[in-house]
C-alpha positions as CSV (number, residue, x, y, z in Angstrom):
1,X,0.0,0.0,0.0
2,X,1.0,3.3,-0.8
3,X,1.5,5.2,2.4
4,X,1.2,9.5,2.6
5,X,1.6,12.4,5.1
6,X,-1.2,14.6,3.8
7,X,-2.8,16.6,0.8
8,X,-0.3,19.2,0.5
9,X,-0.9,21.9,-2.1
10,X,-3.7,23.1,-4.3
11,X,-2.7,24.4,-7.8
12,X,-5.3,27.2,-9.4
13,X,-6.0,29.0,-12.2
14,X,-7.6,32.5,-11.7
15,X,-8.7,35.3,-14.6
16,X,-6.9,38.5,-12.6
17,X,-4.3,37.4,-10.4
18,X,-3.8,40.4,-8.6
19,X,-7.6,40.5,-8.0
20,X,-7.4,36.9,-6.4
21,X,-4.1,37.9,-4.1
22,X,-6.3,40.4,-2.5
23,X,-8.9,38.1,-2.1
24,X,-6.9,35.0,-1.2
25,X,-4.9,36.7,1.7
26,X,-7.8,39.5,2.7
27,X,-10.9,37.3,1.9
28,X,-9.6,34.2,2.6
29,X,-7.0,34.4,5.3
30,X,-4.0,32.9,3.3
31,X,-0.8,34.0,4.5
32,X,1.0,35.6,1.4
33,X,4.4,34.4,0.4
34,X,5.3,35.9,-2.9
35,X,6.1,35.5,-6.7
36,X,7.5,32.6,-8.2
37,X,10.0,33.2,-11.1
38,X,7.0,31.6,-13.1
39,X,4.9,34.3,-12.0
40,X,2.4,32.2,-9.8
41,X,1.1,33.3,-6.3
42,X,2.3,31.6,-3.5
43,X,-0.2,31.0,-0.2
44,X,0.1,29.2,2.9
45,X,-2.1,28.2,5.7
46,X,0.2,25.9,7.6
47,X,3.7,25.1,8.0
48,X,5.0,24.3,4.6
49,X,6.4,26.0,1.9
50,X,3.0,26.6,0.0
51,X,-0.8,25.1,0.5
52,X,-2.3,27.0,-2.6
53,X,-0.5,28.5,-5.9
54,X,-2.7,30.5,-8.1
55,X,-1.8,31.1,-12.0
56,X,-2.9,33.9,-14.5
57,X,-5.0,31.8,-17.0
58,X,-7.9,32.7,-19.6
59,X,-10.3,29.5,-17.6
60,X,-10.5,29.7,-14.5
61,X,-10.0,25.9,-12.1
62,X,-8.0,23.5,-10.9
63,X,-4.6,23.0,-12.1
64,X,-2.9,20.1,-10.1
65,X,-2.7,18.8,-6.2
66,X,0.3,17.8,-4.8
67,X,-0.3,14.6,-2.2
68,X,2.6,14.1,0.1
69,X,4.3,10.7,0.6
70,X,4.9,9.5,3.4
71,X,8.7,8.7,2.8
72,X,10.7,8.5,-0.3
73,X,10.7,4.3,-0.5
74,X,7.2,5.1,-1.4
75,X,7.7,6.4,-5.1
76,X,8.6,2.5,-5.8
77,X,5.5,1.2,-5.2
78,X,3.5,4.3,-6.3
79,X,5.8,3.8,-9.4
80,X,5.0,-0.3,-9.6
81,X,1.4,0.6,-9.0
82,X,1.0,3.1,-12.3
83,X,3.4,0.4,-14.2
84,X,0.8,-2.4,-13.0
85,X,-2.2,-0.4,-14.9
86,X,-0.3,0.8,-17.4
87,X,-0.8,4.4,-16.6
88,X,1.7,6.9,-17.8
89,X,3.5,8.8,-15.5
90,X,6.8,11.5,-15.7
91,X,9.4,11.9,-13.3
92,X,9.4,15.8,-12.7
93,X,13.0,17.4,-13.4
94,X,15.2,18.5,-10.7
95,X,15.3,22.1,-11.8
96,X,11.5,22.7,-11.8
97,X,11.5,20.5,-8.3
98,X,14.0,22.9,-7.1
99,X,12.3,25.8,-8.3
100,X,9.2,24.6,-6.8
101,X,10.9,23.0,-3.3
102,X,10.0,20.0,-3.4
103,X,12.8,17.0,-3.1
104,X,11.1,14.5,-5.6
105,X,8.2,14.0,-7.9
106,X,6.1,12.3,-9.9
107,X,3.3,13.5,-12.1
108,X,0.3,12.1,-13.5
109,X,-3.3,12.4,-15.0
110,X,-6.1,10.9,-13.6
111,X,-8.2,9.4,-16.4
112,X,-11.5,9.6,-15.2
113,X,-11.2,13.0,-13.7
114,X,-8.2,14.3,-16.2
115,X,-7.4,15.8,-12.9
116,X,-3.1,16.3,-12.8
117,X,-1.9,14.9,-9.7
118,X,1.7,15.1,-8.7
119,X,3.4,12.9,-5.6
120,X,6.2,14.5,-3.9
121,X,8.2,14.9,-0.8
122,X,9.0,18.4,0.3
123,X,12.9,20.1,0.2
124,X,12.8,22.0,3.6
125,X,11.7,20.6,6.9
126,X,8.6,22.3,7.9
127,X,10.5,23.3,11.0
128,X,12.5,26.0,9.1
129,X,9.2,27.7,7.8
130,X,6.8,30.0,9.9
131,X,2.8,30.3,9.6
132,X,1.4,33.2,11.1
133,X,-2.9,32.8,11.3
134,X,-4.7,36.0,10.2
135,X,-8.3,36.8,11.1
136,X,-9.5,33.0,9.8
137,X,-7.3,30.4,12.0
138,X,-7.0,28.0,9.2
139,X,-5.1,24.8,10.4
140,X,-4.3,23.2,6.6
141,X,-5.9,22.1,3.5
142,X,-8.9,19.5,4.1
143,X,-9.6,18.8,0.9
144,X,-10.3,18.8,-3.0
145,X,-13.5,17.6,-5.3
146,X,-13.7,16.6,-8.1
147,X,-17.0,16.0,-10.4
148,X,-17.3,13.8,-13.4
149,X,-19.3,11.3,-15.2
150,X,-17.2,8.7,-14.7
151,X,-17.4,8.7,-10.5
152,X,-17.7,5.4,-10.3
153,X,-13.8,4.6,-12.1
154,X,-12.4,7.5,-10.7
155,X,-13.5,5.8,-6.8
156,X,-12.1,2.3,-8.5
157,X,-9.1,4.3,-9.8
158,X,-7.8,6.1,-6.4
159,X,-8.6,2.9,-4.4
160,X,-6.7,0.4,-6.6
161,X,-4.0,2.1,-8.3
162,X,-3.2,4.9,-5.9
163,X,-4.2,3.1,-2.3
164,X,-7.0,5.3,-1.0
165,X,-9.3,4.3,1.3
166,X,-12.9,4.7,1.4
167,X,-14.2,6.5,4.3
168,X,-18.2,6.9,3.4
169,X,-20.5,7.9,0.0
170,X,-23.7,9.0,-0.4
171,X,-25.2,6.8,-2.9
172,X,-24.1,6.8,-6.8
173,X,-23.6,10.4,-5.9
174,X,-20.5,11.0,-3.9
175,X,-17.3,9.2,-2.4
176,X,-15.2,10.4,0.2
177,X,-11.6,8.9,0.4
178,X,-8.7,9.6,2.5
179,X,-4.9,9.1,1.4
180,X,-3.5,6.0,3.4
181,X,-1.6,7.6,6.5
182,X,-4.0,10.4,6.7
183,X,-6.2,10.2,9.7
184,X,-8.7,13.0,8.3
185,X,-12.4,11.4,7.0
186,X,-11.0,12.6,3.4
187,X,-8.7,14.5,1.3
188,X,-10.4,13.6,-1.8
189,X,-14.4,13.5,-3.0
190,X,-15.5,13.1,-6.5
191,X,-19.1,13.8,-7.5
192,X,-21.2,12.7,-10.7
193,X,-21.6,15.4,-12.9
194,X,-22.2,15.5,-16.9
195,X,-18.1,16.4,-17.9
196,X,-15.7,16.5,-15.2
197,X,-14.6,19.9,-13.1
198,X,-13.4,21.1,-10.3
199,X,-15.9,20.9,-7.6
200,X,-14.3,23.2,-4.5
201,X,-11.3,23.4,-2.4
202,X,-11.6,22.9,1.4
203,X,-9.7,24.4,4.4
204,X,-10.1,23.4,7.7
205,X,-10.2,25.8,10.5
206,X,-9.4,25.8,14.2
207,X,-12.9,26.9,15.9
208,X,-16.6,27.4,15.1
209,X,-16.1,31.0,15.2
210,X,-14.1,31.4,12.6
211,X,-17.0,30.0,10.1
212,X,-19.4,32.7,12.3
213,X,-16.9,35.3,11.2
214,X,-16.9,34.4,7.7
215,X,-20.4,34.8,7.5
216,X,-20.6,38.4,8.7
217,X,-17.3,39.0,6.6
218,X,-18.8,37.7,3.2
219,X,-21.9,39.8,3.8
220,X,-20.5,42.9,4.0
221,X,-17.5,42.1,1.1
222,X,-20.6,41.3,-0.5
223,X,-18.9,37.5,-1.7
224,X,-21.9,35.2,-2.1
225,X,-22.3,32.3,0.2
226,X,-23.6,29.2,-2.0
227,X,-24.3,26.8,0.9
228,X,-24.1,26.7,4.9
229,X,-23.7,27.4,7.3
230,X,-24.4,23.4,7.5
231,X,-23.3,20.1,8.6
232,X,-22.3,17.3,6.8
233,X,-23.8,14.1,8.2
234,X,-20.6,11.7,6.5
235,X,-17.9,13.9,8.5
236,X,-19.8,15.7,11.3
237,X,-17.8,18.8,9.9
238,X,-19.8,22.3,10.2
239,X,-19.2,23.7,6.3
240,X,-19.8,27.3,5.0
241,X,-19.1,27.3,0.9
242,X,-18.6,30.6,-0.8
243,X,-17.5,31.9,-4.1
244,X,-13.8,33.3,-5.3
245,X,-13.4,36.2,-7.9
246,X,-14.3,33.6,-10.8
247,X,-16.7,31.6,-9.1
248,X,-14.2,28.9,-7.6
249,X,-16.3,27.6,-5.1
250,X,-14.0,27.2,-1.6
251,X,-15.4,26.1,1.4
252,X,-14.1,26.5,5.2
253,X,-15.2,23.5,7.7
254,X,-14.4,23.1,11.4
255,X,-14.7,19.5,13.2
256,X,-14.3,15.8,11.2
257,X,-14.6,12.4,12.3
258,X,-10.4,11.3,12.5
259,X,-9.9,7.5,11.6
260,X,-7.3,5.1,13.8
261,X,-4.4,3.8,11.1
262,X,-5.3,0.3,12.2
263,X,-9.0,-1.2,12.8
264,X,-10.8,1.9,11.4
265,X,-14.7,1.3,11.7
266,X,-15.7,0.5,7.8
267,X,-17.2,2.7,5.2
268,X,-21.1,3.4,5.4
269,X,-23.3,4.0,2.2
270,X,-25.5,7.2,2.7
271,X,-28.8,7.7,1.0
272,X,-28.9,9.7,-1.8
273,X,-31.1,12.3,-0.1
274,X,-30.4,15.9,0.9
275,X,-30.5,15.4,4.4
276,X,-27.4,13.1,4.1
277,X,-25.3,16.2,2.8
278,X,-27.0,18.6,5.2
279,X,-28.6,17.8,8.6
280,X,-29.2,21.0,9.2
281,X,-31.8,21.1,6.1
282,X,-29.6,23.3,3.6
283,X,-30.1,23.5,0.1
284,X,-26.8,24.6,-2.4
285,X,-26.7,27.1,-4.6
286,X,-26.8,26.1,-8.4
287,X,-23.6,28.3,-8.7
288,X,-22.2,25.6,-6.0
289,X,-19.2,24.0,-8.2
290,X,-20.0,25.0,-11.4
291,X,-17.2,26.7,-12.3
292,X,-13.9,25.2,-12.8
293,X,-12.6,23.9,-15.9
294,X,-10.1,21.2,-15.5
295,X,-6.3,22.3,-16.8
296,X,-4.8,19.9,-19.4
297,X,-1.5,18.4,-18.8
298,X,0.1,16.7,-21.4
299,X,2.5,13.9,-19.4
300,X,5.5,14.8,-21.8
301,X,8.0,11.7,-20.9
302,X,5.4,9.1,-20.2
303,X,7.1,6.0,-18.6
304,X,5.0,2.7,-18.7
């Protein structure tokens, strides 16, 4: 089994990037790191060396997520694993993995999503970095959706080739996985939807208040809120969902059910009714994830 630390960073595209800095770090709460000689925005909300990147780009989505092993031996089997199911895969280049600190990686496209995913581990120790919270005490990245029409081989896909484990669904309509060495009830959920997208990026923060803050905050920046204040029966997490510049949808959560690495209880089939994605009684906005084309990454030195 493929064993990780965490999800680790969130590749964007956004229409105005200096638009989306001030809303990332102002709106959001991102601490601001700078400019990247390729002229992408670096964020963090934990101790790393970035949790969210944001590039100029005429469609606005998702880019590519970074998941981070849990040790270097793990590239073999992640390696064997892709070579098994004869997915291509390219070793990333040690100038663009020192450009971008990260030690090692490997890139690849899942085919169900055409989602990019890269696995790396990082270059600095986390100790050497600093994370200061601003007004939203965001602990890390929770997690990233994905929709398509092909949910049901994109589940197959992250559980059999790349080691995920299944944590809950709701139905034919959702699955929530979790990276293997992640306690957290997931890091990934893909939706059914008719062409696959970006659904929303998640960050987890420290206390309830800071999702009663947010939604004072996106009433009088005038940002719409698109679902929530809720609470998500599968993870027991309190969610608030609101809209970026380009109507990204990101959502801020506090509280989730934390598996044990050994025993875990098993995975539970919701029914495909609203009151299993909101026991509170919610209802989403149709603007709710539907924006966010999905960048195309052409896997230039495929290795079988």
């Amino acid at each position: 089994m493929i064993r990780y630390q965490k999800l680790g960073y969130v590749e964007l595209n956004v229409s105005n990037l200096a638009r989306s800095r001030e809303f990332y770090e102002h709106m959001v709460g991102l601490q601001w790191i700078g400019l990247r000689a390729d002229g992408a925005a670096l964020f963090r909300c934990e101790q790393a060396p970035y949790s969210v990147v944001l590039h100029e780009h005429p469609s606005a989505g998702f880019r590519c997520v970074g998941w981070m092993l849990e040790d270097e031996a793990q590239f073999d089997i992640l390696h064997q694993r892709l070579r098994d199911h004869s997915v291509p895969y390219e070793l990333v280049g040690d100038t663009e993995c020192e450009a971008r600190k990260l030690g090692r990686a490997t890139r690849m496209v899942e085919p169900n999503t055409l989602a990019t995913l890269e696995f790396y581990v990082p270059r600095l120790p986390s100790g050497e970095l600093t994370y200061e919270p601003s007004h939203t005490r965001i602990q890390r990245i929770g997690h990233v959706v994905f929709s398509t029409p092909e949910r049901a081989a994109a589940h197959a896909f992250f559980r059999d080739v790349l080691g995920f484990l299944d944590s809950d669904s709701i139905g034919e309509m959702a699955s929530f996985m979790r990276p293997a060495g992640s306690p957290y009830h997931h890091g990934l959920g893909i939706g059914s939807a008719d062409r696959p997208r970006f659904h929303h990026l998640n960050f987890m923060v420290e206390a309830i208040d800071d999702i009663g803050r947010a939604i004072n905050r996106c009433a009088r920046q005038q940002v719409p809120v698109v679902y929530g204040p809720g609470r998500h029966p599968a993870s027991q997490s309190v969610f608030l969902y609101f809209l970026d510049p380009d109507g990204l949808t990101l959502e801020y959560s506090f509280g989730m059910e934390e598996f044990a690495d050994i025993d875990a209880r098993p995975a539970r089939v919701l029914p495909p009714k609203p009151e299993s994605v909101d026991s509170w009684g919610g209802m989403p906005d149709p603007r709710m994830g539907a924006t966010g084309a999905i960048h195309a990454t052409v896997i230039r030195s495929a290795t079988q």
